[in-house]
N, C-alpha and C positions, 0 to 999 in steps of 0.2 A: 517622152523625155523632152525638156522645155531649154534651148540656151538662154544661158543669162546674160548678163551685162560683161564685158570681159574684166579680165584684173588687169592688175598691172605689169605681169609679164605678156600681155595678152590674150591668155587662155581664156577661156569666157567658164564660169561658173554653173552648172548644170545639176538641176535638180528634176527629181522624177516621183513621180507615184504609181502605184500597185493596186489592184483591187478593183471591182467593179460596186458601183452602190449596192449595197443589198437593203429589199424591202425589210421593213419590219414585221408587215402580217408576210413571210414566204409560204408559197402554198406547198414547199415540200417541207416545209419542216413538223416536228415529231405531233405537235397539235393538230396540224391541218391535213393530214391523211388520214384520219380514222375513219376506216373503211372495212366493213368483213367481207374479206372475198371468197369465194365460195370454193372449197378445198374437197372436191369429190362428196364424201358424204356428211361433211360438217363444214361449217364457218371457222374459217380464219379470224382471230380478235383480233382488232382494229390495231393494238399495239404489241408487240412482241414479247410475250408473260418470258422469257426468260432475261428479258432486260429487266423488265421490272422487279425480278428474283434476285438479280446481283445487282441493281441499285436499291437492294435494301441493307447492304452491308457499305452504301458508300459514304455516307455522314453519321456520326458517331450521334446528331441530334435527331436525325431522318429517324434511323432505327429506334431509338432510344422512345421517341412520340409514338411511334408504332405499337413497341412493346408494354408501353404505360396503357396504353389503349385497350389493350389485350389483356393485360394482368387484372387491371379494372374491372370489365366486363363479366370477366373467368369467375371474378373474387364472389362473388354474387350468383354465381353459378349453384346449385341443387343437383347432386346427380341422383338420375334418373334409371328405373329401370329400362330404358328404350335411349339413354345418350349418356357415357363417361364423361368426365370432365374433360379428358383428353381428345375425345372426339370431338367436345365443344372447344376447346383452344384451338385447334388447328384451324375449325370451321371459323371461327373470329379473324385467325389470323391469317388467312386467306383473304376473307373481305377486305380486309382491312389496306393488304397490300396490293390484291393483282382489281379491287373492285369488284369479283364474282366470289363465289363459296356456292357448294353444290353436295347438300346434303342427300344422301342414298339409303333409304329405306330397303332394310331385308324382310321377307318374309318366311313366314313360317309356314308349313304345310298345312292349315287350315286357313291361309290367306291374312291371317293377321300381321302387322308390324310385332318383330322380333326385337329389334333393333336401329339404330341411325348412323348411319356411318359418315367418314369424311374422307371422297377419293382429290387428291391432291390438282388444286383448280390449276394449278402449271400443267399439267396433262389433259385438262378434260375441255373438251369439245362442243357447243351446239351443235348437233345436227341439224341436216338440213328442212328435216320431215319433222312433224309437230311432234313433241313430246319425247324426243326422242336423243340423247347425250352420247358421247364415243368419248372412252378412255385412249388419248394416242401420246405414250412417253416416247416415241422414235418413229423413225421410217420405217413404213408399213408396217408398223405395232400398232392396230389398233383394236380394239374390244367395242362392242356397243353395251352397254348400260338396258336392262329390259325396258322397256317402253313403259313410262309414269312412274318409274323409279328414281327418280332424282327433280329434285328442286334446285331453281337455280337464284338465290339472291344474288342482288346485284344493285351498286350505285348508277342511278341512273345517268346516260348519255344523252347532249343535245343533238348529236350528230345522228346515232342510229339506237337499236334497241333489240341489238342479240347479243351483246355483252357489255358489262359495268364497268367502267374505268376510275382508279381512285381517283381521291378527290383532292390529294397531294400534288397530281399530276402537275400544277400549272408553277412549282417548287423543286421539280425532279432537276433542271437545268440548275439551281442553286445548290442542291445538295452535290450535284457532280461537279461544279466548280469549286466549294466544299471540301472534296474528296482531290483532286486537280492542284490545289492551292499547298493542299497538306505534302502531294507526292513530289510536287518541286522543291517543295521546302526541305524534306527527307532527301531527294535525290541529290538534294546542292550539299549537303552533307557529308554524304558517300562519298561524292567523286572527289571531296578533297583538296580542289582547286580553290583556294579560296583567295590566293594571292587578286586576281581579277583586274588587273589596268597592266597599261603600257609603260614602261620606262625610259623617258626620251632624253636620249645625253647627250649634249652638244659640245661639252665642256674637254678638258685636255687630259687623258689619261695613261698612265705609266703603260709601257708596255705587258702586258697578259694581265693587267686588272680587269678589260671586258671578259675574257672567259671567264676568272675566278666570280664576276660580276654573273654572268650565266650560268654558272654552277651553283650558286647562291642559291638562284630565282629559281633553278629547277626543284632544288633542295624543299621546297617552298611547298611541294605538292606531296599527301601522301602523309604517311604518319610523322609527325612531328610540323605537323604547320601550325600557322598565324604566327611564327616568331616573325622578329623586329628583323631588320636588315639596317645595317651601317653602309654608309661609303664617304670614305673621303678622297676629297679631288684636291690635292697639295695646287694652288696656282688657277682652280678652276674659277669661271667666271660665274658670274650672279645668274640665275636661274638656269645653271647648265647642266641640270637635271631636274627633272619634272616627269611626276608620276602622274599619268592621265587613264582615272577608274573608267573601267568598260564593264564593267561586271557590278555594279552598284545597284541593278535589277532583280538582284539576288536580296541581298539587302533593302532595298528600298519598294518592294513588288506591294506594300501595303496589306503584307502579311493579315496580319490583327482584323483590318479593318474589312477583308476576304470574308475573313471567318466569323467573324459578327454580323456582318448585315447577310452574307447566305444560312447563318443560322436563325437571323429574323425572319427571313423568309419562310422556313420551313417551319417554324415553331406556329407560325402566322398561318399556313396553310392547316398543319395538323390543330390548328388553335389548342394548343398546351399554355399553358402556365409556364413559365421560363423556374420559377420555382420548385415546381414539380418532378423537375430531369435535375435536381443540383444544381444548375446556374448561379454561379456566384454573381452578386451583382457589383458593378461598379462604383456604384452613388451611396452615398451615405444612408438614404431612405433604403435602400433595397426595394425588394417588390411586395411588398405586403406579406400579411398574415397568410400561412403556408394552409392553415386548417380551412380562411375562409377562400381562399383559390381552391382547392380540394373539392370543398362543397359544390362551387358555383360551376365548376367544370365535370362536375358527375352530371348534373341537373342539365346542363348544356348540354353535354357530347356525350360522356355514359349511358343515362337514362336513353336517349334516343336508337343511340347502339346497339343495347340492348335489346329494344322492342321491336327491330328491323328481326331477330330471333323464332319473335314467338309468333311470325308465320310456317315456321317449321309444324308446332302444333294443330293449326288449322291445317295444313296438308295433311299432314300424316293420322291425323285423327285420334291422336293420343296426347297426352301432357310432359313430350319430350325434353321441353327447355321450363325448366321452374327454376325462379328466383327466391332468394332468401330478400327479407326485410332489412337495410341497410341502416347500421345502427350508427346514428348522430348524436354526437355529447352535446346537450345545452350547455352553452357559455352561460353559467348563473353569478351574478354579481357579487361580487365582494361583500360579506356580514358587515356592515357598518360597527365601530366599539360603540359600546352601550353609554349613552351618558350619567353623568353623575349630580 
């Protein structure tokens, strides 16, 4: 705390600040610890897969990029004697969210693949020893997986390489600002308060007008708010009441401008199409022809998705993950009228 220059009663003016500089790269924050530490007979993943399970329901565009992602993938999907469809949607949409999917081949009593399964990648574990996976949904619940029974895809990491981190990751802090932005805005609602400043009277008034004046103000909270408030001051002097907002934070937090640029962020990271999820656009142009973003974003980010799959076939030695041929309308030109 710093004195200042004094006033004119002599008191000196005193202002203060809070906080220590923080770095920008911090080495604890949620990027810079990705570390798998070793947890008896499996690895720890680097990031805590149940944060990343309920930041999938925290931005309504987080989830929404995710799910478009998924439904795509699926749509193109062939099921198989050896993989349901539903066992291929979960396997997507594990990758997609925690960065691992960990497909489990059963077998049959002649040693053949029977089936492919999909054990839920928020429970399942590297082990420490090669080849080797543990199902653990709680303390000391854990199962191991038979040895070469599970494959593990995964987005690869520059930090380490026992487990896959999405690739959203570096958008997780926007969608939970996002999500933060929405719950203030909801919360200033509920509580009702909306009255929000000081009312400072200096002016002359009748006797039991301040309380009827504090009865008012209380009034003010609570079902039946934002009405107007009157007062009259019969003889009061010029600016002998003055409302000074305190709560204008509420109002003025830049709402709109929150939730636009943390949903550019994540739409940037999942690289979607803003057309794609509905997005209304602002501008007169809009965002272009919705068929030919469609196109450009299968060829992009589907197609690639996809083929990360059909390592599942090479492991298991079967034709697990088959695609259908994805059927594209030609734009053909308009018949010219015939002349005459």
């Amino acid at each position: 705390m710093l004195p200042g220059p004094p006033c004119e009663d002599g008191l000196p003016v005193q202002a203060f600040s809070f906080g220590d500089p923080e770095p920008v790269l911090n080495r604890c924050d949620l990027i810079g610890i990705l570390q798998c530490m070793r947890a008896g007979n499996w690895y720890d993943p680097p990031i805590p897969q149940i944060g990343l399970a309920r930041a999938f329901q925290a931005s309504p565009h987080h989830a929404s990029a995710i799910t478009l992602k998924r439904n795509l993938v699926v749509k193109d999907f062939i099921e198989t004697p050896w993989m349901s469809r539903s066992t291929f949607k979960s396997l997507v949409q594990d990758y997609i969210v925690f960065g691992n999917c960990y497909p489990e081949k059963v077998l049959n009593r002649l040693g053949g693949v029977m089936r492919i399964e999909a054990p839920k990648a928020l429970y399942t574990r590297r082990g420490v020893e090669d080849d080797t996976y543990w199902f653990v949904p709680g303390y000391k619940m854990e199962t191991q997986f038979a040895t070469g029974s599970v494959l593990q895809l995964m987005q690869p990491d520059v930090n380490q390489e026992y487990y896959g981190i999405p690739e959203y990751l570096s958008s997780l802090q926007s969608a939970l600002l996002n999500e933060s932005a929405t719950l203030f805005r909801r919360k200033y609602y509920l509580n009702g308060s909306h009255a929000g400043y000081i009312l400072y009277a200096t002016g002359d008034f009748a006797p039991g007008d301040v309380d009827a004046l504090r009865t008012a103000l209380k009034q003010s909270k609570g079902p039946g708010n934002f009405r107007s408030l009157f007062i009259h001051a019969p003889g009061g002097k010029t600016d002998g009441v003055k409302i000074v907002p305190i709560a204008e934070a509420g109002a003025k937090d830049e709402f709109l401008g929150i939730k636009d640029t943390t949903r550019d962020d994540v739409l940037a990271a999942h690289r979607v199409p803003p057309q794609l999820l509905g997005i209304v656009p602002r501008n007169a142009g809009g965002f272009g022809d919705v068929g030919t973003a469609s196109d450009a974003f299968h060829d992009l980010e589907i197609d690639p998705l996809q083929s990360v799959f059909l390592e599942i076939n090479r492991w298991a030695g079967v034709p697990a993950v088959v695609y259908g041929e994805r059927q594209r309308m030609a734009k053909q030109p308009a018949p010219r009228p015939a002349s005459h």
